[in-house]
C-alpha positions in Angstrom: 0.0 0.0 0.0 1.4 3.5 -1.0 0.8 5.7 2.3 2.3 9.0 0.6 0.1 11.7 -1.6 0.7 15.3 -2.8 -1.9 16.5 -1.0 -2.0 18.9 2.1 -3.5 16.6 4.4 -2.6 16.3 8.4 -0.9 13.0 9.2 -1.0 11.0 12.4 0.1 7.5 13.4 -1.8 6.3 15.7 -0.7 2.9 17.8 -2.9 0.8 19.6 -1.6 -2.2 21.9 -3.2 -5.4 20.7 -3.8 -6.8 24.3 -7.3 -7.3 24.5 -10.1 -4.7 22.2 -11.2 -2.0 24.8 -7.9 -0.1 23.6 -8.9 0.4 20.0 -12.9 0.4 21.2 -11.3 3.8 22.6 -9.5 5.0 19.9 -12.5 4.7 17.5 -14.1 6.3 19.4 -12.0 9.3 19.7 -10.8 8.9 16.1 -14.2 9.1 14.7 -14.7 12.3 16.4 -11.3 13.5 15.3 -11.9 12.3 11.5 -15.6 13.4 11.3 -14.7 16.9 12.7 -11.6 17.9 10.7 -11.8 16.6 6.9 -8.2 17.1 6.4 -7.2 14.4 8.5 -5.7 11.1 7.6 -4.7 8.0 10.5 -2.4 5.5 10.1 -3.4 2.7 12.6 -0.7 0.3 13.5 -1.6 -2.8 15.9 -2.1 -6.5 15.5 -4.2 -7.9 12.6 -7.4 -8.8 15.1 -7.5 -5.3 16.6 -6.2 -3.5 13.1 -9.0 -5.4 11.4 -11.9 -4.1 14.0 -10.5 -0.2 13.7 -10.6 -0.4 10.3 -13.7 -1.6 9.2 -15.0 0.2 12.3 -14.0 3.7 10.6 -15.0 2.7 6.9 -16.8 5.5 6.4 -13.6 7.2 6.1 -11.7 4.6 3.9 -9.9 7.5 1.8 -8.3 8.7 5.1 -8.2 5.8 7.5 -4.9 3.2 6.9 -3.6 0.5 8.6 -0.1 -1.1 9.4 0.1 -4.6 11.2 2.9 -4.5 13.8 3.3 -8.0 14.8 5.1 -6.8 18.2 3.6 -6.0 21.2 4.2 -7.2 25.4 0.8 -8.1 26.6 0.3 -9.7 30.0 0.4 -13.4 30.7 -1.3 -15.2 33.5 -1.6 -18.4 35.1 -5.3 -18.5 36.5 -7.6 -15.0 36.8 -5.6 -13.3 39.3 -2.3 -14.8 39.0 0.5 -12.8 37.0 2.6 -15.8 34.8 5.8 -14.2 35.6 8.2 -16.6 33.1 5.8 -15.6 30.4 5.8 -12.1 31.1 9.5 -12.1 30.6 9.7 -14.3 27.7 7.3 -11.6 26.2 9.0 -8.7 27.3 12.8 -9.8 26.7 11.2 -10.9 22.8 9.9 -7.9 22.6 13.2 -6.0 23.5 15.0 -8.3 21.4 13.0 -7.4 18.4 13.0 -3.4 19.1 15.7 -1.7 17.5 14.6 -4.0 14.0 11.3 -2.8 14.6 11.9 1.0 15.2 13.9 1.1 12.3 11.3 -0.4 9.8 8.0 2.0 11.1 10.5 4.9 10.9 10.5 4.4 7.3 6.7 3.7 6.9 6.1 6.5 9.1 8.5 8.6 6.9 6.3 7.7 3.6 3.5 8.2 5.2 4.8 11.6 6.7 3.2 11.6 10.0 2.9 14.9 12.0 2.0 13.4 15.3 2.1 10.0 16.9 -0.4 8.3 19.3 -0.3 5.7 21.1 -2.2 3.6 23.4 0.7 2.2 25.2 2.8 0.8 22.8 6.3 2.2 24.0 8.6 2.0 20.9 6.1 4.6 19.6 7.9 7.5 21.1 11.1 5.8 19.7 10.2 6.4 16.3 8.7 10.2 17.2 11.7 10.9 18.4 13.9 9.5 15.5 11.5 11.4 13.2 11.2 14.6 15.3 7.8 14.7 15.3 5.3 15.5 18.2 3.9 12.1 20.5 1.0 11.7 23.0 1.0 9.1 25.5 -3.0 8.3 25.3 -3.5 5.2 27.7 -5.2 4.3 30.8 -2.2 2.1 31.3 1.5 1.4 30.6 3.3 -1.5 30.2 5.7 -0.3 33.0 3.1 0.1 35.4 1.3 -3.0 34.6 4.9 -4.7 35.2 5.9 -3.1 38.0 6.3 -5.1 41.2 6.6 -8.7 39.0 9.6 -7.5 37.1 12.6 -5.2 37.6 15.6 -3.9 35.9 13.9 -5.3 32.7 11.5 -2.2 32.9 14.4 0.0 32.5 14.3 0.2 28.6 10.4 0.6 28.7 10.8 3.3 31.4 13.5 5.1 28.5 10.9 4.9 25.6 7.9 5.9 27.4 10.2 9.0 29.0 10.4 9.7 25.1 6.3 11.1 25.0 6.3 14.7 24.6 2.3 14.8 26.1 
């Protein structure tokens, strides 16, 4: 998909964790209102396919404007029963996750660079300010949540990186 046009529109990424939905039930929400009030707006979603797929066909009314990106990485949270953190899985997840970042940022800085994004959101994804940063574009931290609070307490120094990226968010 080409993301770039010669048109004088304003660009934002937009990231959305793909733990669970009620992340991108929120960010339709406040997209729609976004897109539906300004028609010189265009979104670039990037989250995982399940959550991607329900943003996008949830916003079809504005299919020249609304785009989406699969980004396959994410941390999530693992448990053993309801109310039981899994630890080990939490920092298999985490440590892949870290692994995989540097590869990661580089790649979206060059979609985002196509695309050319004004602003990125994101709904706790922390390699999101990475790539703002990289770019020099504006970021907003737009969660009820982050990964390093959710981790807090289970895990330790492994938070440190997470704690760098998020530090990144200039709102």
């Amino acid at each position: 998909m080409n993301y770039t046009r010669a048109t004088s529109k304003d660009k934002i990424a937009w990231y959305v964790t793909g733990h669970g939905f009620g992340h991108a039930t929120r960010t339709i929400a406040l997209a729609r209102k976004i897109l539906k009030n300004d028609p010189n707006i265009e979104i670039l979603f990037l989250s995982q396919k399940k959550q991607l797929s329900f943003i996008i066909k949830s916003l079809s009314m504005f299919k020249n404007r609304v785009f989406g990106k699969v980004n396959t990485h994410d941390i999530g949270l693992h448990l053993k029963s309801f109310d039981e953190p899994g630890v080990e899985g939490m920092k298999t997840n985490l440590n892949n996750y870290l692994s995989h970042v540097n590869e990661i940022t580089t790649n979206e800085v060059t979609i985002l660079k196509r695309f050319e994004a004004q602003l990125i959101v994101s709904d706790c994804v922390p390699h999101a300010f990475v790539v703002a940063n990289i770019l020099r574009i504006k970021s907003l931290l737009l969660t009820n949540f982050t990964w390093v609070k959710m981790y807090e307490g289970i895990l330790g120094k492994e938070l440190t990186q997470l704690r760098q990226m998020y530090s990144l968010a200039d709102y």
